[in-house]
C-alpha positions as a LaTeX table, in Angstrom:
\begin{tabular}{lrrr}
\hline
Residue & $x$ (\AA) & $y$ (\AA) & $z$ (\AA) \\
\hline
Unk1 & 59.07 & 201.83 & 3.56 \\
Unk2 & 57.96 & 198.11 & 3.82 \\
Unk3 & 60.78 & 195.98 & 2.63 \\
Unk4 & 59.93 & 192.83 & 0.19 \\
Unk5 & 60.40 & 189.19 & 1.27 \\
Unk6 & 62.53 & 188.69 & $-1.40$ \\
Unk7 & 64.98 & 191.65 & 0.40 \\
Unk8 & 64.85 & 190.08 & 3.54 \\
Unk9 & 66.36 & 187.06 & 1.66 \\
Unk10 & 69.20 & 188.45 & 0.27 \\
Unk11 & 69.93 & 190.12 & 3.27 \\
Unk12 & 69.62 & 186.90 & 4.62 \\
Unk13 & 71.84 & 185.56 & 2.65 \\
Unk14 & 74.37 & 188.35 & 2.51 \\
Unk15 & 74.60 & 187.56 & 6.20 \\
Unk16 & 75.24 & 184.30 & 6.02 \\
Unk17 & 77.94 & 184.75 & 3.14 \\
Unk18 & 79.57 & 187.25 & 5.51 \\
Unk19 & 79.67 & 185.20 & 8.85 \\
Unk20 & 81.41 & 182.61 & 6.52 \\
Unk21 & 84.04 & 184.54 & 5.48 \\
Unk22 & 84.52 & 186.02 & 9.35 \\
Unk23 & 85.09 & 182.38 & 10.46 \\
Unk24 & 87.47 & 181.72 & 8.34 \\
Unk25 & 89.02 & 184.97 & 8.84 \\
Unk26 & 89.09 & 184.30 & 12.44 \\
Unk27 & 90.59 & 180.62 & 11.91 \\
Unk28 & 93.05 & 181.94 & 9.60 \\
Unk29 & 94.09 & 184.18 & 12.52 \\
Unk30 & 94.06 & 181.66 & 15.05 \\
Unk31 & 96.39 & 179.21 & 13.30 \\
Unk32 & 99.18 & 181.82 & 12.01 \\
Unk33 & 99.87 & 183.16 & 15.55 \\
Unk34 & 102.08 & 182.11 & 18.43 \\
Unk35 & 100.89 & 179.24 & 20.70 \\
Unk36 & 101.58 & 181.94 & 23.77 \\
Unk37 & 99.30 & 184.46 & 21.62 \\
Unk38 & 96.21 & 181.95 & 20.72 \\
Unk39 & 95.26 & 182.38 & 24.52 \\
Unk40 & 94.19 & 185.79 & 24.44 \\
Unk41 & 92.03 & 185.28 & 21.43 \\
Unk42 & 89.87 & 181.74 & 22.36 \\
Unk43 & 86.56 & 183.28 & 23.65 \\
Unk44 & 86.55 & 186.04 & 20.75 \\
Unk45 & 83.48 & 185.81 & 18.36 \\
Unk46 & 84.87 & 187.85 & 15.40 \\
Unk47 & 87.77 & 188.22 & 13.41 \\
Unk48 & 87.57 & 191.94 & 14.25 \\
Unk49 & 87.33 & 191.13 & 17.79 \\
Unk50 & 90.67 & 189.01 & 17.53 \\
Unk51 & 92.85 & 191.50 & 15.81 \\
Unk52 & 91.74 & 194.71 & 17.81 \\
Unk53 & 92.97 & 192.22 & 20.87 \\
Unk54 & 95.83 & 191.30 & 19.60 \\
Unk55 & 96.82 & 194.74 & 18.30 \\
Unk56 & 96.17 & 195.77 & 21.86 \\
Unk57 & 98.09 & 193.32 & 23.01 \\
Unk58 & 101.21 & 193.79 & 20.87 \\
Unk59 & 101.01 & 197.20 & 21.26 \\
Unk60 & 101.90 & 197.29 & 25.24 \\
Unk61 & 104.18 & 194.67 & 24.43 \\
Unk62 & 106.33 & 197.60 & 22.44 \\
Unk63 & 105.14 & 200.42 & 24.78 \\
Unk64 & 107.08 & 198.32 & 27.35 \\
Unk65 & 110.41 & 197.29 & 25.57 \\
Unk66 & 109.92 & 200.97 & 24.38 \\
Unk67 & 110.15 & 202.04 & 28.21 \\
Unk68 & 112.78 & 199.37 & 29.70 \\
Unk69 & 115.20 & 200.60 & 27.16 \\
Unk70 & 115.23 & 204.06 & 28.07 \\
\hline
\end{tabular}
């Protein structure tokens, strides 16, 4: 199936529309966390890529006050 030029456009497009929104995703992110948090998330390239490092990064946080308490 031989896709149309006007496809590749939109797709194009759709792309573009999409990185957009990930950017600001990603700032939106970056400026509602904790100074001592932003570290961890400078070199990521998506929004996606932020939060599944931060989750991680929460997560042992409460796996160890989880552990020191017992």
């Amino acid at each position: 199936m031989a896709f149309s030029f006007a496809n590749d456009k939109f797709n194009e497009s759709a792309i573009e529309i999409w990185n957009e929104k990930d950017h600001k995703a990603l700032s939106t992110i970056s400026l509602h966390i904790d100074n001592s948090a932003l570290i961890y998330i400078t070199d990521t390239k998506t929004s996606k890529e932020a939060w599944d490092t931060l989750k991680r990064m929460y997560k042992a946080a409460d796996t160890i006050s989880i552990i020191a308490t017992h």
